[in-house]
C-alpha positions in Angstrom: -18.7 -12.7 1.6 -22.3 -12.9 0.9 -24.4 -14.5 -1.5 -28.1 -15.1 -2.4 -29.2 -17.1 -5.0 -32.7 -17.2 -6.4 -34.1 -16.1 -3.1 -37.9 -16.6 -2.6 -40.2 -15.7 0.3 -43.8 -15.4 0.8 -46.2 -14.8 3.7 -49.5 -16.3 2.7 -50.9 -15.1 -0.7 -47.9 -11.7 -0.5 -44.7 -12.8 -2.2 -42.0 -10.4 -0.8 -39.3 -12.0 -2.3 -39.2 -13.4 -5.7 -35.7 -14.3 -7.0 -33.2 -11.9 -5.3 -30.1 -12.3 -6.7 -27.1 -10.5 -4.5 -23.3 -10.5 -4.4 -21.5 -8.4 -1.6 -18.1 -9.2 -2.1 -15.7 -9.1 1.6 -14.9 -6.1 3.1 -17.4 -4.0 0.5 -20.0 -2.0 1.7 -23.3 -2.5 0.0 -26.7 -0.4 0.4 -30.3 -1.8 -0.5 -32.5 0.6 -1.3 -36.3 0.4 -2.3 -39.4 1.4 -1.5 -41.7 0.3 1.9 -42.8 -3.4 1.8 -40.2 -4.5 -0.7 -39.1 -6.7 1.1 -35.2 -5.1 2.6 -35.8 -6.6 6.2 -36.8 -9.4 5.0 -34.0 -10.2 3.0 -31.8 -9.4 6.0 -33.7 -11.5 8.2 -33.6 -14.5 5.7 -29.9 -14.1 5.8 -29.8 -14.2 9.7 -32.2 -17.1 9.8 -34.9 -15.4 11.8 -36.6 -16.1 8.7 -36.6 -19.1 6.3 -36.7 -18.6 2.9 -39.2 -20.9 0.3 -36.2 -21.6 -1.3 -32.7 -20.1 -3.0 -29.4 -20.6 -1.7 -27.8 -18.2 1.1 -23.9 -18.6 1.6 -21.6 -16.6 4.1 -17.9 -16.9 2.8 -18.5 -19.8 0.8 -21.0 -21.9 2.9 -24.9 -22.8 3.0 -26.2 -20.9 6.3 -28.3 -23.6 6.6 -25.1 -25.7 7.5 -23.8 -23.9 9.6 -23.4 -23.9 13.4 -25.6 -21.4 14.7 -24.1 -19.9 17.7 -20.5 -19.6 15.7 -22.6 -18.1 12.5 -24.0 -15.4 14.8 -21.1 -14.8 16.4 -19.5 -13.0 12.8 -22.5 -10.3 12.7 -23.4 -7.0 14.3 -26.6 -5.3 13.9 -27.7 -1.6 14.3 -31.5 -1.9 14.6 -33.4 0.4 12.9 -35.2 2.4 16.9 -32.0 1.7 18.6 -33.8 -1.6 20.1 -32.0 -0.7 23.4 -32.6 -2.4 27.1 -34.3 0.3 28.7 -33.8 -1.3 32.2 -30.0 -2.1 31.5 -27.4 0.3 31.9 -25.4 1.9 28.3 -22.4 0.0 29.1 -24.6 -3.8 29.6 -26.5 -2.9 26.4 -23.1 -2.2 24.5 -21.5 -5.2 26.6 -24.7 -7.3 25.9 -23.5 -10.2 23.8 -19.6 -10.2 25.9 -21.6 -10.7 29.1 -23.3 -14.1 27.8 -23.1 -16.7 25.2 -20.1 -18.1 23.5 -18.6 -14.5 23.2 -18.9 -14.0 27.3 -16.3 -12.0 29.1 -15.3 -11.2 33.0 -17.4 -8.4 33.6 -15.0 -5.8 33.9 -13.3 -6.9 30.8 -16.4 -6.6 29.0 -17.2 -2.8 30.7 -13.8 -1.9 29.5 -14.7 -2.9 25.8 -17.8 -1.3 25.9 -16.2 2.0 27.1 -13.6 2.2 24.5 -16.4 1.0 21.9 -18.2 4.4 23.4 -14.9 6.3 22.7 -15.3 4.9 19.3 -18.3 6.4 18.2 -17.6 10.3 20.2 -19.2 9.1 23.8 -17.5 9.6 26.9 -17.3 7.1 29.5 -19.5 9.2 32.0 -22.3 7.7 29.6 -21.6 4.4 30.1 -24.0 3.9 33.8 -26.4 6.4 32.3 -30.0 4.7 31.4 -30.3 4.5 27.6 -34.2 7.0 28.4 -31.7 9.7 29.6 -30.1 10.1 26.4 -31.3 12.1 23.3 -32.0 10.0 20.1 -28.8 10.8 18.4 -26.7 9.0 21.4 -29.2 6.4 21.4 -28.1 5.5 18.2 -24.3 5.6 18.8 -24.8 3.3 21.6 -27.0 1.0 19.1 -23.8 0.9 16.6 -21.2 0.8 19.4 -23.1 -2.1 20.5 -23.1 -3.7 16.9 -19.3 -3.4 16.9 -18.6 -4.7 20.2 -17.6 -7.8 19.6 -15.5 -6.8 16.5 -17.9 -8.7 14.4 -16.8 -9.5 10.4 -20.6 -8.6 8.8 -22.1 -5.5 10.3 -26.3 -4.8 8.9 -27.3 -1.4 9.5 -31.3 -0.8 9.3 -32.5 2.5 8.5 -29.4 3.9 10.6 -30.7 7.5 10.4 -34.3 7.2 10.9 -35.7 9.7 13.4 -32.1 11.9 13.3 -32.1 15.6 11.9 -29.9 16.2 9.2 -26.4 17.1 11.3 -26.7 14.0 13.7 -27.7 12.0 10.7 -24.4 12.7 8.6 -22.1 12.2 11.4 -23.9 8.8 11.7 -23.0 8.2 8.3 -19.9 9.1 8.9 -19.1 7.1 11.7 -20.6 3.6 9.7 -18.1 4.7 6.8 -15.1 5.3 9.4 -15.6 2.3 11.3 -16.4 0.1 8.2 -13.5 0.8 6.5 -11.4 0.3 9.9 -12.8 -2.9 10.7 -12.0 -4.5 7.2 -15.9 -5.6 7.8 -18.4 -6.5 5.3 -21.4 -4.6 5.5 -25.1 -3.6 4.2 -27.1 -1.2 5.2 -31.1 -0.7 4.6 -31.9 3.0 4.0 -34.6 5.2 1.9 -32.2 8.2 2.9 -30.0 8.9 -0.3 -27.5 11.1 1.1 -27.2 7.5 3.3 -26.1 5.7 0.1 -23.8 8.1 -1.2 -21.9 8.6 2.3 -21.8 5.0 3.0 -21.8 2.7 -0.3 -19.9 1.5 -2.1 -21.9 -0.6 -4.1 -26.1 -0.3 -4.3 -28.7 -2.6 -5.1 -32.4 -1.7 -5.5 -34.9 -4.1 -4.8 -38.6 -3.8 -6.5 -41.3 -6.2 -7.2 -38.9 -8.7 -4.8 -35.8 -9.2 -7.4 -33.0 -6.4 -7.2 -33.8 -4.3 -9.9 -30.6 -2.3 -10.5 -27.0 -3.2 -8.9 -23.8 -1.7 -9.1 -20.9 1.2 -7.9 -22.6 3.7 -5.9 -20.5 6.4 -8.8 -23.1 4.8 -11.5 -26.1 5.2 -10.0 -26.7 8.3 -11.2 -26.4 7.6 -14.6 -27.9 3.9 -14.5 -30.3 4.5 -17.0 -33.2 2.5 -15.1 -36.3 4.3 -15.2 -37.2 2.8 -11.8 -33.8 3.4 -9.6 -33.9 7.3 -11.3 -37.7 7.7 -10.2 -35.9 6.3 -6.7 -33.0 8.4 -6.3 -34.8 11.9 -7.5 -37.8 11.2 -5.6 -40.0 12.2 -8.3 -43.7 11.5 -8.0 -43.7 10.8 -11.7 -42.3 7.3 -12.7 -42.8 3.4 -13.3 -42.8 3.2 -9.3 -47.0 3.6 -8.1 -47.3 6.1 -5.0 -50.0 4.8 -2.9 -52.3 8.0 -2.7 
């Protein structure tokens, strides 16, 4: 569904990216891991076009973003941003109903409040949330709202960035649950950005590790633990010890 070919990005003097090679095949689940400033937003914003790439090839089931039309590209993707990025003056149902209530996608409003109530369902809210402001709910709700909103519009590619950040350990795990559930239901293609292992092993099914901007290691999440690279086992253990620097 998704492929990157010799992708290259740099701001100024800072190359972020610098040859990424990716394949996430349709309907597969892949996780990038990697240290800060490696360059996983980036990649994901190349891949949406808010950024454009020095050069390599991106292609979404088969065909050059860059030839795309834009509105019907967009139109295929959800996103779950990494602090929720909710409306704080809109409403939980509006923010889940955000992209039914204008665009191509657009709906009769009360068609699009229904869909946004039974996405809420989806992810274990009740629809007394739905007129609720989005500051009057904790940070673990926040966050369902965030990825009822990315599903809304039944979207083929679903990014999730850093979908636990900021949760504590129980909340985090029935977020990863929920992104596996709703994954696999959907048929969707999907990558997720997360330093959070137990992330990766909930949620992957396949996991690439980006360092020095070109994926370092890729392949089953059941083999990563036994990859052999010095660099994804310094990674996955933590360990201060390693090929991988610590900034001290």
């Amino acid at each position: 569904m998704i492929r990157l070919t010799d992708l290259h990005k740099s701001f100024g003097n800072n190359a972020v990216l610098r040859g990424v090679d990716l394949h996430v095949p349709k309907g597969e689940s892949m996780v990038v891991i990697g240290g800060s400033g490696t360059g996983k937003s980036v990649l994901i914003k190349c891949i949406l076009g808010l950024i454009t790439p020095d050069s390599g090839v991106i292609e979404v089931d088969g065909q050059d973003v860059t030839e795309a039309d834009r509105d019907a590209f967009l139109a295929r993707f959800g996103m779950l941003f990494q602090g929720g990025a909710l409306f704080d003056s809109l409403p939980v149902w509006q923010n889940v109903a955000f992209r039914l209530l204008r665009g191509s996608l657009k709906r009769p409003k009360s068609e699009a409040r229904e869909i946004a109530i039974e996405k809420l369902r989806r992810v274990g809210l009740s629809s007394d949330v739905a007129d609720r402001l989005p500051a009057e709910l904790s940070g673990g709700m926040q966050k369902r709202v965030g990825l009822a909103r990315a599903i809304a519009a039944n979207p083929e590619i679903i990014f999730f960035d850093e979908p636990t950040t900021g949760l504590d350990p129980i909340m985090a795990g029935v977020i990863n649950d929920l992104i596996r559930e709703i994954v696999t239901e959907m048929g969707a293609t999907a990558i997720t950005i997360t330093h959070d292992m137990a992330s990766v092993r909930a949620i992957a099914d396949d996991v690439a590790m980006l360092h020095a901007g070109k994926v370092r290691w890729s392949g089953p999440v059941s083999k990563m633990d036994d990859s052999g690279d010095p660099y994804l086992h310094q990674f996955i253990t933590g360990s201060a010890e390693g090929p991988i620097e610590a900034i001290r």
